[in-house]
Chimera marker file (.cmm) of the C-alpha trace (Angstrom):
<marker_set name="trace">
<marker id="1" x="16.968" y="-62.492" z="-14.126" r="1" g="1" b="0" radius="0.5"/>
<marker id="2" x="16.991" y="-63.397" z="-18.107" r="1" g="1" b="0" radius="0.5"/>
<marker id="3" x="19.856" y="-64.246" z="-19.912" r="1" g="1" b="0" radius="0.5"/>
<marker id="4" x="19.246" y="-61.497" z="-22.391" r="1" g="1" b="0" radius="0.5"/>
<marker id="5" x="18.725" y="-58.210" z="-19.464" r="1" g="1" b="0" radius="0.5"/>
<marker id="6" x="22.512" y="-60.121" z="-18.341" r="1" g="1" b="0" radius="0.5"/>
<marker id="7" x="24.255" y="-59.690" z="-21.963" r="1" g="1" b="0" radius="0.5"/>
<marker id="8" x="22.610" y="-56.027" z="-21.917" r="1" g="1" b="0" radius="0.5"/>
<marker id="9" x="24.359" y="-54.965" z="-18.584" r="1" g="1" b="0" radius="0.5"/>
<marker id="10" x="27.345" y="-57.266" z="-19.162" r="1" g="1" b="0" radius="0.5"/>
<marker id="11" x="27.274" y="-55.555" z="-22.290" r="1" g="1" b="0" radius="0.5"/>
<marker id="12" x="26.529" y="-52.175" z="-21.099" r="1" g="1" b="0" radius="0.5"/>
<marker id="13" x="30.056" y="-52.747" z="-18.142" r="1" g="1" b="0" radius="0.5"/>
<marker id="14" x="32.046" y="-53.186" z="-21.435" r="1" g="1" b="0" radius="0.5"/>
<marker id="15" x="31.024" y="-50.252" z="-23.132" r="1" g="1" b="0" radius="0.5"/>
<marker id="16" x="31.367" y="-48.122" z="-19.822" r="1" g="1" b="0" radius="0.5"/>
<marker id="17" x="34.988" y="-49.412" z="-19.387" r="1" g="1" b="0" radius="0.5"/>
<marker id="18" x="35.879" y="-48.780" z="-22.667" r="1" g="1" b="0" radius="0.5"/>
<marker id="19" x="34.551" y="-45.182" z="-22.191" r="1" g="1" b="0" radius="0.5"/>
<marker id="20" x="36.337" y="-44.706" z="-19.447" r="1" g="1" b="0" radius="0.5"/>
<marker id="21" x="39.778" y="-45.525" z="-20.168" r="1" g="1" b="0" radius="0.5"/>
<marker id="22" x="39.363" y="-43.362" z="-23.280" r="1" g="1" b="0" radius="0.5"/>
<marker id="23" x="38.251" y="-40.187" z="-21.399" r="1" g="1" b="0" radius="0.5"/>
<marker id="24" x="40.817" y="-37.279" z="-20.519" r="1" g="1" b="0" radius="0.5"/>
<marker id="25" x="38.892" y="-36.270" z="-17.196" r="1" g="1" b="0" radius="0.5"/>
<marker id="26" x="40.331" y="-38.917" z="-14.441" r="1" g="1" b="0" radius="0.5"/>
<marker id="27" x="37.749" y="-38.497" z="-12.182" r="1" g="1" b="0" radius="0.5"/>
<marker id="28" x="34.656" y="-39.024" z="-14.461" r="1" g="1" b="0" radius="0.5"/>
<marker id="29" x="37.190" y="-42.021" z="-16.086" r="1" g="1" b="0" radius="0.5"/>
<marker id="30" x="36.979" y="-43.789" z="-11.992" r="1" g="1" b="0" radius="0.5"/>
<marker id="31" x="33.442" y="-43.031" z="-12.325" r="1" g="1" b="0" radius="0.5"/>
<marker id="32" x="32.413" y="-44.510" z="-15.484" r="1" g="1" b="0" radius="0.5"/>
<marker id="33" x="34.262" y="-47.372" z="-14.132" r="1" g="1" b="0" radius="0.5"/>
<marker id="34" x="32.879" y="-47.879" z="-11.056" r="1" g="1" b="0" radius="0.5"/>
<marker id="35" x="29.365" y="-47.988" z="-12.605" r="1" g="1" b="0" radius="0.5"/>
<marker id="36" x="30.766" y="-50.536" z="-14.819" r="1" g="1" b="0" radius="0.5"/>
<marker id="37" x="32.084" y="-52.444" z="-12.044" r="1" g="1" b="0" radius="0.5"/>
<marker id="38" x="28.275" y="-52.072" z="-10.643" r="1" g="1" b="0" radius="0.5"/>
<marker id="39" x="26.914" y="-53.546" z="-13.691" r="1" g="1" b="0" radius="0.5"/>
<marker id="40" x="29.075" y="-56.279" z="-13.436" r="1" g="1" b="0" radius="0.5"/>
<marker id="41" x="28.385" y="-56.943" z="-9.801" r="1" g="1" b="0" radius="0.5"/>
<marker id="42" x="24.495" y="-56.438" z="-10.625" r="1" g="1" b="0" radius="0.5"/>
<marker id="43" x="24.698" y="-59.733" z="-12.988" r="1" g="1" b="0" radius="0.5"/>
<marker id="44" x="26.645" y="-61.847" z="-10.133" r="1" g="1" b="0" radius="0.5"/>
<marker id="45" x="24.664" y="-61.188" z="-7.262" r="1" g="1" b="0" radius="0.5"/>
<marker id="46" x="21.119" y="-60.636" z="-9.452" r="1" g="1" b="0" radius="0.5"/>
<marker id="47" x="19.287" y="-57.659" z="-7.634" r="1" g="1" b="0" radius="0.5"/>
<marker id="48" x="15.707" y="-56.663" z="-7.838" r="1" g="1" b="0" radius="0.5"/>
<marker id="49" x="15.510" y="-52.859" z="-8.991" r="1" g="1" b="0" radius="0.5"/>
<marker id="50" x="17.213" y="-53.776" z="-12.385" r="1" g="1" b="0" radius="0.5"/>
<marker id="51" x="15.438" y="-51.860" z="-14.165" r="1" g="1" b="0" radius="0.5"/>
<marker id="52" x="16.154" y="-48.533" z="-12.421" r="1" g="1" b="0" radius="0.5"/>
<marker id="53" x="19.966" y="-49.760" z="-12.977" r="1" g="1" b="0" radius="0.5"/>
<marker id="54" x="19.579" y="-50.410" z="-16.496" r="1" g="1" b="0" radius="0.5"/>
<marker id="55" x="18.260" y="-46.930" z="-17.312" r="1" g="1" b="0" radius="0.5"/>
<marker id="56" x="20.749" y="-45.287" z="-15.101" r="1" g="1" b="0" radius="0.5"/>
<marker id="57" x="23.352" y="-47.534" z="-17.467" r="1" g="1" b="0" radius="0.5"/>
<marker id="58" x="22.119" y="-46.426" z="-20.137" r="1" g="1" b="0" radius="0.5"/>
<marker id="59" x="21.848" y="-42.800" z="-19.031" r="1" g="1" b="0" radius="0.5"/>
<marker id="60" x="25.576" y="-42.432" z="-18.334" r="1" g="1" b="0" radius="0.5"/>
<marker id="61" x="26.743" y="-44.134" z="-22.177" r="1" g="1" b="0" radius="0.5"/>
<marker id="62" x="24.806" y="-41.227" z="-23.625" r="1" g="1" b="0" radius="0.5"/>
<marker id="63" x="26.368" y="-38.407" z="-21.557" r="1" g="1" b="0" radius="0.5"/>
<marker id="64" x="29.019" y="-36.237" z="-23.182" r="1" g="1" b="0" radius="0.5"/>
<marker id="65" x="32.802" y="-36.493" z="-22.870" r="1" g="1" b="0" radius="0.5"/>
<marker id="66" x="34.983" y="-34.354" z="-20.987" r="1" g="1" b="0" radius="0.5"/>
<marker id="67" x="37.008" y="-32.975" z="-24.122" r="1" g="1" b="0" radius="0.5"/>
<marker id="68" x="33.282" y="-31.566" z="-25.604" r="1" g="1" b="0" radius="0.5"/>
<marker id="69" x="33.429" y="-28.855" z="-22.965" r="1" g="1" b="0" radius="0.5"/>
<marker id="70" x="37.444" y="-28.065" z="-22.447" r="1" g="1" b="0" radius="0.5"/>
<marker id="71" x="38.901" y="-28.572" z="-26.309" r="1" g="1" b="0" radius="0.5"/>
<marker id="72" x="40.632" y="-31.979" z="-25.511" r="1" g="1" b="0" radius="0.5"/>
<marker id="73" x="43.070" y="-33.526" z="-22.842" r="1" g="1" b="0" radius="0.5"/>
<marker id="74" x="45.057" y="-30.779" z="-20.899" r="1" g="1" b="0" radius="0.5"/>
<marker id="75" x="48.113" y="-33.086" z="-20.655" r="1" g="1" b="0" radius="0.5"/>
<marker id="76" x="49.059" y="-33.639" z="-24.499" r="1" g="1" b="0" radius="0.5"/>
<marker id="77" x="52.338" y="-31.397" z="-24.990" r="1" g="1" b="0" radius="0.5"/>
<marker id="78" x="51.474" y="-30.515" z="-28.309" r="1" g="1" b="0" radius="0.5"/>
<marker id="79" x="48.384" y="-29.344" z="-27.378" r="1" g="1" b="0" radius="0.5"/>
<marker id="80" x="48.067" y="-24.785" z="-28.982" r="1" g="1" b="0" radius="0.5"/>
<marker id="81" x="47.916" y="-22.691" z="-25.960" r="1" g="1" b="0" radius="0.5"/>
<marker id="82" x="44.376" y="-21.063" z="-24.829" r="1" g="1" b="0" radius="0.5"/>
<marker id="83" x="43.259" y="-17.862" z="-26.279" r="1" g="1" b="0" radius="0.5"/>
<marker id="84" x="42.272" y="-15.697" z="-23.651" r="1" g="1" b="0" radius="0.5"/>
<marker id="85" x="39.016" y="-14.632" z="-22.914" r="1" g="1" b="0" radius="0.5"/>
<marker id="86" x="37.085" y="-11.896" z="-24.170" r="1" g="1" b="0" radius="0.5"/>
<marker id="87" x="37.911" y="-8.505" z="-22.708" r="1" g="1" b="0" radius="0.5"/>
<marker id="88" x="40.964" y="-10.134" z="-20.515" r="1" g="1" b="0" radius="0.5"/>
<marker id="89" x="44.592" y="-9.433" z="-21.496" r="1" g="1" b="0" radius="0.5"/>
<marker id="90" x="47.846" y="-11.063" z="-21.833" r="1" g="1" b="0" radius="0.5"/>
<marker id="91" x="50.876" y="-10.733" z="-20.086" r="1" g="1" b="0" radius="0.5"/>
<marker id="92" x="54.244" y="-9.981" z="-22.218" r="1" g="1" b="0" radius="0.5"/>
<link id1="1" id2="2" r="1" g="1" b="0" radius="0.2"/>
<link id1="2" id2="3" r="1" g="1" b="0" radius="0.2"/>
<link id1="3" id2="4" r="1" g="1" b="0" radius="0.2"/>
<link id1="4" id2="5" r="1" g="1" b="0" radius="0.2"/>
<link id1="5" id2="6" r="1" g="1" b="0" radius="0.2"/>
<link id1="6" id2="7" r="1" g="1" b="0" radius="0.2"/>
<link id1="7" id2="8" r="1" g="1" b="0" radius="0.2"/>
<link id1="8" id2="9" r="1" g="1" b="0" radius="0.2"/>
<link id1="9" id2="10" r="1" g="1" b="0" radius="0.2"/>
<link id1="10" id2="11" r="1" g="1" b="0" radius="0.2"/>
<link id1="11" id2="12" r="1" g="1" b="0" radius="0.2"/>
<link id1="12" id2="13" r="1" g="1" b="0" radius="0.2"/>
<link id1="13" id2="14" r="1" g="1" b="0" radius="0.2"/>
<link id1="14" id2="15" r="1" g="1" b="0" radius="0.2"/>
<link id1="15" id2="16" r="1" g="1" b="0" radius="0.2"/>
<link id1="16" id2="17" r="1" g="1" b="0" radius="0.2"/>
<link id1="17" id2="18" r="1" g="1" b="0" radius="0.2"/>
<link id1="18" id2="19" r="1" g="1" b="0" radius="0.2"/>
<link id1="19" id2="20" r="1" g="1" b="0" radius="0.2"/>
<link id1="20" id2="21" r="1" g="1" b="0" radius="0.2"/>
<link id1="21" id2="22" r="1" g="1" b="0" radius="0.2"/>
<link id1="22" id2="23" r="1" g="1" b="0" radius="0.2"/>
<link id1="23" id2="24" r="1" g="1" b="0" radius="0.2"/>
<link id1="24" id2="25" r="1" g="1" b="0" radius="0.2"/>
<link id1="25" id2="26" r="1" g="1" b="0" radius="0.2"/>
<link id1="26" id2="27" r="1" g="1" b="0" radius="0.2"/>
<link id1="27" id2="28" r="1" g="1" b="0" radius="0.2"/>
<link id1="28" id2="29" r="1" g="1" b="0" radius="0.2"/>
<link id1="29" id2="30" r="1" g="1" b="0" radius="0.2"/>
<link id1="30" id2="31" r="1" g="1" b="0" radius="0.2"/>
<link id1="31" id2="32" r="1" g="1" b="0" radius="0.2"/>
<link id1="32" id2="33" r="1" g="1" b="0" radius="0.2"/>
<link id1="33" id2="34" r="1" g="1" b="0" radius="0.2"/>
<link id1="34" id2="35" r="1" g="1" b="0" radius="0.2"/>
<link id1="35" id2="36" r="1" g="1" b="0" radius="0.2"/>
<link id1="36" id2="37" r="1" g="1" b="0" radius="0.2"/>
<link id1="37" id2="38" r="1" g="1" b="0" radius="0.2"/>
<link id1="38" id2="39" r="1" g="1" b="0" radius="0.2"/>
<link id1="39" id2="40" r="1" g="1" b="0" radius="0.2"/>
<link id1="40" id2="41" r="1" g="1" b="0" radius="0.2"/>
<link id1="41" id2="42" r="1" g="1" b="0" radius="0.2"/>
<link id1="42" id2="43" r="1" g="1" b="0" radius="0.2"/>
<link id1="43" id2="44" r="1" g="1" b="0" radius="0.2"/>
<link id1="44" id2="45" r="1" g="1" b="0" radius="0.2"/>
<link id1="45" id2="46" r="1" g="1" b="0" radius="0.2"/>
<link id1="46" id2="47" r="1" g="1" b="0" radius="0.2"/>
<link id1="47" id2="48" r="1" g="1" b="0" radius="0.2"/>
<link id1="48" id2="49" r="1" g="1" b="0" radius="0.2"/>
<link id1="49" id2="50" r="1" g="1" b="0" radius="0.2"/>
<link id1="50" id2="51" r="1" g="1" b="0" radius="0.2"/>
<link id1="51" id2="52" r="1" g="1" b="0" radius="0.2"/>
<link id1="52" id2="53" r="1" g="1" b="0" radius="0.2"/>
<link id1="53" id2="54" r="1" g="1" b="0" radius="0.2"/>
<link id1="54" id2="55" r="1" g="1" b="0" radius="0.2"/>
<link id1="55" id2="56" r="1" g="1" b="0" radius="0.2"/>
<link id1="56" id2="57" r="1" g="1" b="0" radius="0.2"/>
<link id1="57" id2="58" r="1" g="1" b="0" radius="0.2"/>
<link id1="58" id2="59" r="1" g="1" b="0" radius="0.2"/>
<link id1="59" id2="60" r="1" g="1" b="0" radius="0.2"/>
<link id1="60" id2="61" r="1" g="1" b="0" radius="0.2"/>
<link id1="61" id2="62" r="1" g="1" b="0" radius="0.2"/>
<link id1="62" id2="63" r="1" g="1" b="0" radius="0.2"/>
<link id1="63" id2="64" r="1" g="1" b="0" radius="0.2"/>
<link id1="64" id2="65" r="1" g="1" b="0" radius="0.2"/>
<link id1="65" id2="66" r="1" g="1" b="0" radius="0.2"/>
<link id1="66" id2="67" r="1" g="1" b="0" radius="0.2"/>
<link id1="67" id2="68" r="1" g="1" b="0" radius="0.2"/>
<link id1="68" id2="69" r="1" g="1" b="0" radius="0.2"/>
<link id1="69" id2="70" r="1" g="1" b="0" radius="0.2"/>
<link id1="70" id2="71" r="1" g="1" b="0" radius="0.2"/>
<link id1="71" id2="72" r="1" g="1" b="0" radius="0.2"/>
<link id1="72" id2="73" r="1" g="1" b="0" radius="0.2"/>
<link id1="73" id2="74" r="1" g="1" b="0" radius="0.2"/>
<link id1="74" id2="75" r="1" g="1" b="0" radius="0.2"/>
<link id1="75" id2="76" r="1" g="1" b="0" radius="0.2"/>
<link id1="76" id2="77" r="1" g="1" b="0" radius="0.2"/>
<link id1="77" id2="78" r="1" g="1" b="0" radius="0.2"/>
<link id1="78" id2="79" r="1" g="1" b="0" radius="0.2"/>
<link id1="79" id2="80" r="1" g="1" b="0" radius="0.2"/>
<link id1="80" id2="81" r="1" g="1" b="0" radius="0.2"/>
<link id1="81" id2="82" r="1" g="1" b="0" radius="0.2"/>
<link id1="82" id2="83" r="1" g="1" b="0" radius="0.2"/>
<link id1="83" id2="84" r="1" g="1" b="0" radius="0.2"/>
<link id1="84" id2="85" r="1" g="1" b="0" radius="0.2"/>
<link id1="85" id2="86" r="1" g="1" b="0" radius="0.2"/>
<link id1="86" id2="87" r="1" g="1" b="0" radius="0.2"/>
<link id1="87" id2="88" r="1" g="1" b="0" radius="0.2"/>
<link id1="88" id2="89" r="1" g="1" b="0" radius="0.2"/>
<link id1="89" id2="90" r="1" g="1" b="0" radius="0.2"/>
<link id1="90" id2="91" r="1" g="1" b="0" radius="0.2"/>
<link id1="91" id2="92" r="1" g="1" b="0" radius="0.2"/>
</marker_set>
């Protein structure tokens, strides 16, 4: 494998990890990285189908974060309550 498709997944495993401790969602956090992991693990053992990995690598960095589609992390204290939805009703 070239030393330069190695700095592009090593690089790639940093990027993920850094992604995912920086995402709300804790399941697509493990996810991001375990692909990262993967990356890493790609560049030790040197496989053969690196460029299917590479594009699936690459793939993931561009996909959106969890807070685009709920309004940020549900845990954060200070976060305003939800507005309900259309056509539903509060209690009280």
């Amino acid at each position: 494998m070239p030393w330069w498709l190695d700095l592009v997944l090593l690089g790639s495993a940093v990027l993920l990890w850094v992604k995912g401790g920086n995402t709300p969602d804790d399941v697509w956090s493990v996810f991001q990285k375990f692909l990262s992991v993967v990356a890493v693990l790609v560049v030790l053992l040197g496989g053969r189908q690196i460029l299917l990995e590479v594009l699936v690598l690459a793939f993931t960095i561009f996909l959106p974060n969890a807070s685009r589609f709920d309004g940020g992390p549900i845990s954060t204290a200070d976060a305003p309550p939800a507005a309900a939805p259309r056509g539903w009703r509060l209690r009280g």
